[in-house]
Biopython code that builds the backbone (N, CA, C, O; Angstrom):
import numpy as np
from Bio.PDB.StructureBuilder import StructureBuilder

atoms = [
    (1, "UNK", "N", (-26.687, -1.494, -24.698)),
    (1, "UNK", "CA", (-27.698, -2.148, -25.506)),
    (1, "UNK", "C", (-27.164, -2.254, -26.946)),
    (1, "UNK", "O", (-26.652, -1.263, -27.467)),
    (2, "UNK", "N", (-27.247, -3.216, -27.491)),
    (2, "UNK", "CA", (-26.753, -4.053, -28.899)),
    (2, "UNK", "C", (-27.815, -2.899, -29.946)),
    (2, "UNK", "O", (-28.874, -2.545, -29.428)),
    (3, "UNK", "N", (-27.509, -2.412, -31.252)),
    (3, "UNK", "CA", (-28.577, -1.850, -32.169)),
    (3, "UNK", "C", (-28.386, -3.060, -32.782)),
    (3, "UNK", "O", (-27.195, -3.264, -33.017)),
    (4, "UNK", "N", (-29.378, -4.240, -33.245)),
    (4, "UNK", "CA", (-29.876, -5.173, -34.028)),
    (4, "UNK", "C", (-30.113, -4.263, -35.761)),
    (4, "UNK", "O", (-29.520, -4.677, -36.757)),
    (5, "UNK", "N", (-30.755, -3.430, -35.794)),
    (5, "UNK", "CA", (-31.317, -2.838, -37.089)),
    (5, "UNK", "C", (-31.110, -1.060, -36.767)),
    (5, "UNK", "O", (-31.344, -0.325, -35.807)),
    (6, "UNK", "N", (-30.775, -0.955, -37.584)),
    (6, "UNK", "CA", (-30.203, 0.843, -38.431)),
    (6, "UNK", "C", (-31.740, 1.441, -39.424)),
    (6, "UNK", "O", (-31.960, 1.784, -40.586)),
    (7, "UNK", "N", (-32.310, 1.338, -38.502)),
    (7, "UNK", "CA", (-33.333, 2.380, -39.478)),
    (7, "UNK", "C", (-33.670, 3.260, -40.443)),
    (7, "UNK", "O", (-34.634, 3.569, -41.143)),
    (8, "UNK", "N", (-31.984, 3.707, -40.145)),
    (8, "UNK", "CA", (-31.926, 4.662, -41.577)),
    (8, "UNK", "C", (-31.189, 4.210, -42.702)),
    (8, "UNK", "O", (-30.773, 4.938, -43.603)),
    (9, "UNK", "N", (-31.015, 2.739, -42.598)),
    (9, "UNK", "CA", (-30.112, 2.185, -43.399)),
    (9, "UNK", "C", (-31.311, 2.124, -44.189)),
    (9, "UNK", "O", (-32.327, 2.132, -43.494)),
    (10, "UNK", "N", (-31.560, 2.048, -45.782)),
    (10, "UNK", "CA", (-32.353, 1.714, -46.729)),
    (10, "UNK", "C", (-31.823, 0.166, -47.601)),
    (10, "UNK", "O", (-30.671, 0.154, -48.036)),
    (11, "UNK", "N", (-32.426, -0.674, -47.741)),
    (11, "UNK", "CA", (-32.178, -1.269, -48.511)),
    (11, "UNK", "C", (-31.447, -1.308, -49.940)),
    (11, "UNK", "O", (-31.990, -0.466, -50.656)),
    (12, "UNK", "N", (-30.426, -1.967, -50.612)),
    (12, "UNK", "CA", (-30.182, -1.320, -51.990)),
    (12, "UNK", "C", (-30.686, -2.187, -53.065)),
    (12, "UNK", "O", (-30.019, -3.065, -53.614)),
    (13, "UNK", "N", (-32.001, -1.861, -53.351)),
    (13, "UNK", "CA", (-32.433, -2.427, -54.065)),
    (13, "UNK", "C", (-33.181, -1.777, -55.290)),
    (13, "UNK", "O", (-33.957, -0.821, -55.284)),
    (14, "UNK", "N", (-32.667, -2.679, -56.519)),
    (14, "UNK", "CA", (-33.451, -1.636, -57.607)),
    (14, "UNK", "C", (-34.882, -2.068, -57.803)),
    (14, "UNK", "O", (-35.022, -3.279, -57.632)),
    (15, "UNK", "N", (-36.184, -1.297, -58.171)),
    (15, "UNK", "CA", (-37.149, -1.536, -58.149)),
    (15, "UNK", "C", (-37.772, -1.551, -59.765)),
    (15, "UNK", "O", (-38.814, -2.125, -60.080)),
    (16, "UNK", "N", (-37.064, -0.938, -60.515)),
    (16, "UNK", "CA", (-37.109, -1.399, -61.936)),
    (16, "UNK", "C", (-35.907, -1.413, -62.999)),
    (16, "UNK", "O", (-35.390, -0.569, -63.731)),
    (17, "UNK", "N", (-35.718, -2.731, -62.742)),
    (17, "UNK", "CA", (-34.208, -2.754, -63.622)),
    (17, "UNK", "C", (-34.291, -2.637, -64.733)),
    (17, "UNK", "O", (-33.331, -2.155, -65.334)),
    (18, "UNK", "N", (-35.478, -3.035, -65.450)),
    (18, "UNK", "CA", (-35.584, -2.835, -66.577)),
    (18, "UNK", "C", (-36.237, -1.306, -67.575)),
    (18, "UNK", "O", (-36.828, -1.194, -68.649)),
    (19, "UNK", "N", (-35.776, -0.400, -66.605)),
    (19, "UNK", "CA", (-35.767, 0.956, -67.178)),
    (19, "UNK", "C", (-35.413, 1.539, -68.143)),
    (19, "UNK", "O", (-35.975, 2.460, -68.735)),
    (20, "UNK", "N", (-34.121, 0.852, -68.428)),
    (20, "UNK", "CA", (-33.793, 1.626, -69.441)),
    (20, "UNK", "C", (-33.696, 0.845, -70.325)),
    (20, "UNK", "O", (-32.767, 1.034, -71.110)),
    (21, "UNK", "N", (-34.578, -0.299, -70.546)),
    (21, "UNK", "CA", (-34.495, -1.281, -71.940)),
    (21, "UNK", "C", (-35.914, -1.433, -72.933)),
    (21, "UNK", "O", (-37.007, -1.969, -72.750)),
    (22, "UNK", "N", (-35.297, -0.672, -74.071)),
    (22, "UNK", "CA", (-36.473, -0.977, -75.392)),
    (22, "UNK", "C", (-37.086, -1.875, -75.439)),
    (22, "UNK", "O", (-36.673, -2.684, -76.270)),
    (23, "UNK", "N", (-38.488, -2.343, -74.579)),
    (23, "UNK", "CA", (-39.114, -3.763, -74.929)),
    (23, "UNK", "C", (-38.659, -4.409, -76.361)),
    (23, "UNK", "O", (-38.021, -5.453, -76.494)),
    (24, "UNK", "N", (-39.101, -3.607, -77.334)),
    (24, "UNK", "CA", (-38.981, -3.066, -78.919)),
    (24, "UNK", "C", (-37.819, -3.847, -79.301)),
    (24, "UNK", "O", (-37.819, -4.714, -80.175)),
    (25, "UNK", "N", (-36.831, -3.488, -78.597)),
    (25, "UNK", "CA", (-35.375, -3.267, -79.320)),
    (25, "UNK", "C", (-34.819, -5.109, -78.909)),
    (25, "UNK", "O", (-34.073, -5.889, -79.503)),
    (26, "UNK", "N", (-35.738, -5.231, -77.443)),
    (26, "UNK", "CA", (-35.366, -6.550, -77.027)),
    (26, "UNK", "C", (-35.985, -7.867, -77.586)),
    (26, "UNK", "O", (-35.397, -8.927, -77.800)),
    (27, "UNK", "N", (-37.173, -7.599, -77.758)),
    (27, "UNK", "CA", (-38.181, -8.632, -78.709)),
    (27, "UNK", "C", (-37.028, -8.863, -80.075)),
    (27, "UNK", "O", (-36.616, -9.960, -80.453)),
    (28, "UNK", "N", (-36.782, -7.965, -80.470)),
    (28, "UNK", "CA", (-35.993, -7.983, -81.786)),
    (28, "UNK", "C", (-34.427, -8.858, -81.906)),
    (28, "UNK", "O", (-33.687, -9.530, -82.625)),
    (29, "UNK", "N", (-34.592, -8.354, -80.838)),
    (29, "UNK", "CA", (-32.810, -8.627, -80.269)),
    (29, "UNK", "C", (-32.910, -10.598, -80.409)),
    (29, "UNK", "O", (-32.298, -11.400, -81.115)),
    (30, "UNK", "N", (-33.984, -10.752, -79.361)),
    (30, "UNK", "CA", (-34.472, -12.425, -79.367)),
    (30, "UNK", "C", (-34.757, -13.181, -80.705)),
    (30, "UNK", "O", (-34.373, -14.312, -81.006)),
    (31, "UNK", "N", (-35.677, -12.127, -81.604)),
    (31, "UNK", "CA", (-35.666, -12.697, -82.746)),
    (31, "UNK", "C", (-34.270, -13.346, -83.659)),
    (31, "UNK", "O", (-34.007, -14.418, -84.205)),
    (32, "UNK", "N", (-33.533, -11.931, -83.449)),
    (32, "UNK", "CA", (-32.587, -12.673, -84.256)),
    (32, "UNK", "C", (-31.509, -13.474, -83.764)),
    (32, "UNK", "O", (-30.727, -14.012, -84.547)),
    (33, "UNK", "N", (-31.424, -13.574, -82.710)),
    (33, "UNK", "CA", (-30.541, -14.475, -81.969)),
    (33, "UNK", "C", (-31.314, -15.899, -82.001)),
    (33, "UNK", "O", (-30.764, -16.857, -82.544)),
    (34, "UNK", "N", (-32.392, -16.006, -81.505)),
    (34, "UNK", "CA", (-33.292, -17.444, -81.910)),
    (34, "UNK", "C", (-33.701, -17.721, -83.410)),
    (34, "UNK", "O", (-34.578, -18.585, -83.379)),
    (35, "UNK", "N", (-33.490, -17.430, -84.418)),
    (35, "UNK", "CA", (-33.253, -17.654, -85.436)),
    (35, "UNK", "C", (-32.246, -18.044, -86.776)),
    (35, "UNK", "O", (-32.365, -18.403, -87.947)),
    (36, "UNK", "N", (-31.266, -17.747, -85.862)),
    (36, "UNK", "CA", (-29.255, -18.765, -86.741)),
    (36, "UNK", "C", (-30.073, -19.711, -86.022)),
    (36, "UNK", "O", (-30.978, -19.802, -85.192)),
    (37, "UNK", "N", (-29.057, -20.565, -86.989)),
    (37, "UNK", "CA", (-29.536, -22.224, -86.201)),
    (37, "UNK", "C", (-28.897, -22.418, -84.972)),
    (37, "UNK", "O", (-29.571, -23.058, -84.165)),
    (38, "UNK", "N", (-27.533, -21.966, -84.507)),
    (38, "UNK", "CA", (-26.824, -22.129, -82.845)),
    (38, "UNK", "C", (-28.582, -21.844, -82.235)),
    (38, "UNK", "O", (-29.251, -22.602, -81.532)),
    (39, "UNK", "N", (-28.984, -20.433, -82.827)),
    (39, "UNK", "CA", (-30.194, -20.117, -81.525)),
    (39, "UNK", "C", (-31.274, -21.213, -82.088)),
    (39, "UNK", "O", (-31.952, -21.361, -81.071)),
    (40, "UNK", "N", (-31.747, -21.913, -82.890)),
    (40, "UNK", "CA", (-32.534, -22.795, -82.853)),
    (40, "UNK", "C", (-32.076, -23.770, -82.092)),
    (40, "UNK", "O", (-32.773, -24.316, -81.237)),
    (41, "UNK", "N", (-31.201, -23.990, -82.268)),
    (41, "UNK", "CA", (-30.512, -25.605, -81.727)),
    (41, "UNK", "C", (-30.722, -25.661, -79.767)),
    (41, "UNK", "O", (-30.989, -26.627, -79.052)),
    (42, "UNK", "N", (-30.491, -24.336, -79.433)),
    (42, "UNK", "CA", (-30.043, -23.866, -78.279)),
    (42, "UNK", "C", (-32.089, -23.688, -77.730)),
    (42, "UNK", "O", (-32.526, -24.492, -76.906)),
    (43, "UNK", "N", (-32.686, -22.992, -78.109)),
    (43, "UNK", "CA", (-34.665, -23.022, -77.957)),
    (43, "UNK", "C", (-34.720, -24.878, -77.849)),
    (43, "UNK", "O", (-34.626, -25.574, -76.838)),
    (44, "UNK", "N", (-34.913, -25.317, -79.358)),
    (44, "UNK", "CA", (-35.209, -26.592, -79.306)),
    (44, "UNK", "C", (-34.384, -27.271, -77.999)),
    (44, "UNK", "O", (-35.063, -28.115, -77.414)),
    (45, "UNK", "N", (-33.456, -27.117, -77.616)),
    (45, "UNK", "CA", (-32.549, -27.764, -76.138)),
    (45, "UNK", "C", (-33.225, -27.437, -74.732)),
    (45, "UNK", "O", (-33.200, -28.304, -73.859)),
    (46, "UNK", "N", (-33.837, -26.187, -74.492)),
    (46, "UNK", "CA", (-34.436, -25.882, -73.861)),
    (46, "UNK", "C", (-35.761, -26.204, -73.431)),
    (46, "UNK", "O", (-36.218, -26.267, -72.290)),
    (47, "UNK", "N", (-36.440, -26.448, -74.833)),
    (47, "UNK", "CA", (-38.117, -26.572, -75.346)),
    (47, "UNK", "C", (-38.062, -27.974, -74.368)),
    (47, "UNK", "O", (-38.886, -28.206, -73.484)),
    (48, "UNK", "N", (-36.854, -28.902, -74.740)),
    (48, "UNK", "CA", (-36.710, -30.183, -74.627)),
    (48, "UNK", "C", (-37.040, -30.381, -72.973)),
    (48, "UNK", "O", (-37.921, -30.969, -72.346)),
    (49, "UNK", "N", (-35.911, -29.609, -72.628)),
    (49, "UNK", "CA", (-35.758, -29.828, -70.769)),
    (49, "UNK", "C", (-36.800, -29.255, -69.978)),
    (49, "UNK", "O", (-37.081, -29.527, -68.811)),
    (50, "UNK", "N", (-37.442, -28.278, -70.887)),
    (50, "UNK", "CA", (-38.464, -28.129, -69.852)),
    (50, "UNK", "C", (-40.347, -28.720, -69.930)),
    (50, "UNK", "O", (-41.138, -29.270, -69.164)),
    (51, "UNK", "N", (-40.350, -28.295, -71.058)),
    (51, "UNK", "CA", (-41.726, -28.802, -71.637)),
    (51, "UNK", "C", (-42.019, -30.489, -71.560)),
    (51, "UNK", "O", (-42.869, -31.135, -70.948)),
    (52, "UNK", "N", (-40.708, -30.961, -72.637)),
    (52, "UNK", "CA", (-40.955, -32.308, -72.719)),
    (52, "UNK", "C", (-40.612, -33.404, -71.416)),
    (52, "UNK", "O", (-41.074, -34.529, -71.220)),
    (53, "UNK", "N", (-39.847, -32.793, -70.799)),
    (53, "UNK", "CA", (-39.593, -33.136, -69.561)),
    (53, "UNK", "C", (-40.799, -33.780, -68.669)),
    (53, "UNK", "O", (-41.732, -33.019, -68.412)),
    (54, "UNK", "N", (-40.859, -35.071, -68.193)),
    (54, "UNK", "CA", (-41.950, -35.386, -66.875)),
    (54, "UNK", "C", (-41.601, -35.182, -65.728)),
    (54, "UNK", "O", (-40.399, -34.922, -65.671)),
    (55, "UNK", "N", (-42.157, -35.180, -64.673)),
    (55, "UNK", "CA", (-41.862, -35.318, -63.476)),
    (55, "UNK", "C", (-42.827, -36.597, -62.724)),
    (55, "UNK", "O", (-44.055, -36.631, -62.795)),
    (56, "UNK", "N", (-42.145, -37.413, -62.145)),
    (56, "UNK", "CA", (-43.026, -38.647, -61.158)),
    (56, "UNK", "C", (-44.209, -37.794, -60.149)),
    (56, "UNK", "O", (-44.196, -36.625, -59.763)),
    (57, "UNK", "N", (-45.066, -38.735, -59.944)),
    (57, "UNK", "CA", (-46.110, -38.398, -59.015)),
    (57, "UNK", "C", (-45.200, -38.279, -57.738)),
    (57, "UNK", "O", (-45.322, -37.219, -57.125)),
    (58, "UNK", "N", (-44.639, -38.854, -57.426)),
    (58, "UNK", "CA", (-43.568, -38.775, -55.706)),
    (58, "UNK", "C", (-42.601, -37.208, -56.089)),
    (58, "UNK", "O", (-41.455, -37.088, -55.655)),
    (59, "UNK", "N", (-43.179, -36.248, -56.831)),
    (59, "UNK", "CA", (-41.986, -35.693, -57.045)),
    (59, "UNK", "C", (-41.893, -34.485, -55.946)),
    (59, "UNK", "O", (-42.912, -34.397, -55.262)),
    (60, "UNK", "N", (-41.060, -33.716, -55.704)),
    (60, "UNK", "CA", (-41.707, -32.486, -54.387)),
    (60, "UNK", "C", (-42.268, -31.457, -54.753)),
    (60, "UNK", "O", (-42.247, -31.123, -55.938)),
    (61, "UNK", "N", (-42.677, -30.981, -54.128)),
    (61, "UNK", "CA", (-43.057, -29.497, -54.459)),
    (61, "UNK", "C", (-42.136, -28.675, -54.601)),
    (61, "UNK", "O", (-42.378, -27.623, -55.193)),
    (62, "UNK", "N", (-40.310, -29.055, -53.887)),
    (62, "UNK", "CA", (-39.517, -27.838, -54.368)),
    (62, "UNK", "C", (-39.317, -27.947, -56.145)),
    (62, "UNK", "O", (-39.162, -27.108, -57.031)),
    (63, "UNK", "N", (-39.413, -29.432, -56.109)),
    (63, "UNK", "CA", (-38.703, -29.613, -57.666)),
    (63, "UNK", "C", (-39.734, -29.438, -58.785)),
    (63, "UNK", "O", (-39.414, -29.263, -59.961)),
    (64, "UNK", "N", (-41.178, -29.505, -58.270)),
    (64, "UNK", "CA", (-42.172, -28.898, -59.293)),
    (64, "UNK", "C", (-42.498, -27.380, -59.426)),
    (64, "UNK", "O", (-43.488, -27.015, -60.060)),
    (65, "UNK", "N", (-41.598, -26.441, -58.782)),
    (65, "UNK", "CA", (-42.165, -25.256, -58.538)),
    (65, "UNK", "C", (-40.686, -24.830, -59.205)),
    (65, "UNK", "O", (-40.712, -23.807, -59.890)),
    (66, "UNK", "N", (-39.568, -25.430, -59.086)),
    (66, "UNK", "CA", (-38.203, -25.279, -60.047)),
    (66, "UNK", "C", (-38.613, -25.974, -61.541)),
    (66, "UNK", "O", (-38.475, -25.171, -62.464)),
    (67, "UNK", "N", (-39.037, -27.166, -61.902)),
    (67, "UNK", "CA", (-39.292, -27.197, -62.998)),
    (67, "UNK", "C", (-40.464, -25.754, -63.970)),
    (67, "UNK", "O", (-40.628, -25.260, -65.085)),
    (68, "UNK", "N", (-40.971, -25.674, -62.572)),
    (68, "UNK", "CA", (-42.460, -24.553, -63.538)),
    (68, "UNK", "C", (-41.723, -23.243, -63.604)),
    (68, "UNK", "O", (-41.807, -22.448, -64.540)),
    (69, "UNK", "N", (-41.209, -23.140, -62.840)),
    (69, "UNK", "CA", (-40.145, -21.688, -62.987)),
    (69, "UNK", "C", (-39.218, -21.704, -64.691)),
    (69, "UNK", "O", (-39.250, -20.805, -65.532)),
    (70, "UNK", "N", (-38.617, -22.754, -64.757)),
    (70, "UNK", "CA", (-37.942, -23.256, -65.594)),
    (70, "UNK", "C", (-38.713, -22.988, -66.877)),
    (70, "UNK", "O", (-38.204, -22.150, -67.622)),
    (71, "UNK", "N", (-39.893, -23.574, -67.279)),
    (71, "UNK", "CA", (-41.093, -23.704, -68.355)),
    (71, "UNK", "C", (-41.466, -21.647, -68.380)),
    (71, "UNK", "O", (-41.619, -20.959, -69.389)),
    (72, "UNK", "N", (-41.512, -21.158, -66.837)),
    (72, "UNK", "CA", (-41.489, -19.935, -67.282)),
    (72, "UNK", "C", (-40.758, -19.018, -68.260)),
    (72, "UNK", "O", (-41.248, -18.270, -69.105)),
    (73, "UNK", "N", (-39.406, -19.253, -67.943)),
    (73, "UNK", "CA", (-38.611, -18.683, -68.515)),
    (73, "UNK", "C", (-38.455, -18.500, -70.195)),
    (73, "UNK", "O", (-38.389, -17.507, -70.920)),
    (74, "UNK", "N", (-38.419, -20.406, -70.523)),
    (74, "UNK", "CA", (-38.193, -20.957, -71.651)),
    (74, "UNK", "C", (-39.617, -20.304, -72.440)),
    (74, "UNK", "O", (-39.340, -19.889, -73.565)),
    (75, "UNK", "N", (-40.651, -20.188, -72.168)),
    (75, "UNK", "CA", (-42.248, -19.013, -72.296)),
    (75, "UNK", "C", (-41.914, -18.411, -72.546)),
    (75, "UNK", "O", (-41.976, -18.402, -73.775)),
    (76, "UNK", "N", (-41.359, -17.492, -72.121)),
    (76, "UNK", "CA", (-40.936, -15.713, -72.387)),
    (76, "UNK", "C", (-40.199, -15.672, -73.463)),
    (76, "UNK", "O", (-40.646, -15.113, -74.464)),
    (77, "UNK", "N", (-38.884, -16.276, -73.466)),
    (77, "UNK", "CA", (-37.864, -16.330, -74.628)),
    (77, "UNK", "C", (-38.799, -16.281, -75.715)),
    (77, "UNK", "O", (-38.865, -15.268, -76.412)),
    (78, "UNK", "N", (-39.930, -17.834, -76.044)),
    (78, "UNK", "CA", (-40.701, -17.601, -76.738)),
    (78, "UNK", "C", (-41.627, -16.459, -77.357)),
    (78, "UNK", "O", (-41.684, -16.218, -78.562)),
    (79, "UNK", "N", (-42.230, -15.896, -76.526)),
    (79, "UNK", "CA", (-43.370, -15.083, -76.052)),
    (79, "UNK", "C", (-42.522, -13.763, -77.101)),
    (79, "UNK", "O", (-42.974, -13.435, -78.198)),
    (80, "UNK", "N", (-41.286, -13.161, -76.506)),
    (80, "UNK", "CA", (-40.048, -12.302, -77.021)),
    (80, "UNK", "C", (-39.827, -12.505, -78.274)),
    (80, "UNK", "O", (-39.827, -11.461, -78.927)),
    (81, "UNK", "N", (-39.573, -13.770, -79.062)),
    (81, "UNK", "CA", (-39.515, -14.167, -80.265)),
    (81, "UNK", "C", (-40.174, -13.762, -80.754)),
    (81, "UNK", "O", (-39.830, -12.969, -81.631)),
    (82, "UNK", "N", (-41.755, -14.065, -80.494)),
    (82, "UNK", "CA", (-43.129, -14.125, -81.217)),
    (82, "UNK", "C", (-42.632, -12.497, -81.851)),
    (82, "UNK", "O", (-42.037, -12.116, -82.859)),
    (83, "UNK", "N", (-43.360, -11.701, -80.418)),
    (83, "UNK", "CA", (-42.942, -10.294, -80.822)),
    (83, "UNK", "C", (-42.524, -10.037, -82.010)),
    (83, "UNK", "O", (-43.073, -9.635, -83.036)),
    (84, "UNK", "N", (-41.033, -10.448, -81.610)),
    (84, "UNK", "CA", (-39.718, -10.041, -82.787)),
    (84, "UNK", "C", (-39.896, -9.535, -84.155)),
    (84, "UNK", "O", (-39.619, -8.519, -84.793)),
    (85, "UNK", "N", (-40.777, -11.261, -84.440)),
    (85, "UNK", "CA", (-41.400, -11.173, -85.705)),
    (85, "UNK", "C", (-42.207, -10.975, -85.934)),
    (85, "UNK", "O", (-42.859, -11.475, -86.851)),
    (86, "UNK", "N", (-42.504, -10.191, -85.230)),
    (86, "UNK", "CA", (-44.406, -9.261, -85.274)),
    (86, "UNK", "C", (-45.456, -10.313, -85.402)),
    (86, "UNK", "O", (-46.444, -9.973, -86.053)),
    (87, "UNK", "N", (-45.440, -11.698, -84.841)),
    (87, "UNK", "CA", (-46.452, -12.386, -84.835)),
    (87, "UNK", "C", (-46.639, -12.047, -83.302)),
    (87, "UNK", "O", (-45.911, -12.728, -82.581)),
    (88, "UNK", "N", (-47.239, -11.382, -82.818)),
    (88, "UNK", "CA", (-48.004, -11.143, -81.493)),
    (88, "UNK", "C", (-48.917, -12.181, -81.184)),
    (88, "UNK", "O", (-49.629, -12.658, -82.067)),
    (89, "UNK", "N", (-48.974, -12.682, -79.685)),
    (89, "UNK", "CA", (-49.235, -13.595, -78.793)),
    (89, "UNK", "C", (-51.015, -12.913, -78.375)),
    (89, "UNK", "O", (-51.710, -13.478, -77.530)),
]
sb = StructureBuilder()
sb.init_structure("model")
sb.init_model(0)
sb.init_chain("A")
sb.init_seg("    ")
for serial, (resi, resn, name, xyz) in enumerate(atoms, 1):
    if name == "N":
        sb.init_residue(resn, " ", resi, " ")
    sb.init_atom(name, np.array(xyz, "f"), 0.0, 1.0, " ", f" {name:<3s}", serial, name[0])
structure = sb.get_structure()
């Protein structure tokens, strides 16, 4: 008989990667990196592709659920910024 699955095998998966990172230290970190102009230039490029971006009514659901993923991301960066500079969201 074939063993298909190892039961005692555990998965290797981390369940909080972000353990050992200073929210604090990272909000900050964003601030000043999105603030030289490379990091403005580089937000505003982003802001562009995702926000200003349309999508057609025929469009799919894989590619509207990749664009909204997308708008997530480019959020947070934001969201991280805000922080930075102690303007809280």
């Amino acid at each position: 008989m074939f063993k298909i699955f190892n039961r005692q095998t555990k998965p290797n998966i981390e369940v909080n990667y972000m353990a050992d990172i200073d929210p604090q230290k990272a909000e900050k970190a964003f601030a000043r990196l999105f603030t030289t102009d490379d990091g403005k230039t580089v937000l505003t490029y982003l802001q562009n592709m995702t926000f200003a971006r349309v999508l057609g009514a025929d469009s799919s659901s894989e590619l509207l659920r990749y664009q909204e993923g997308q708008r997530a991301v480019v959020a947070t960066i934001q969201r991280l910024i805000n922080r930075g500079n102690g303007n809280s969201i």
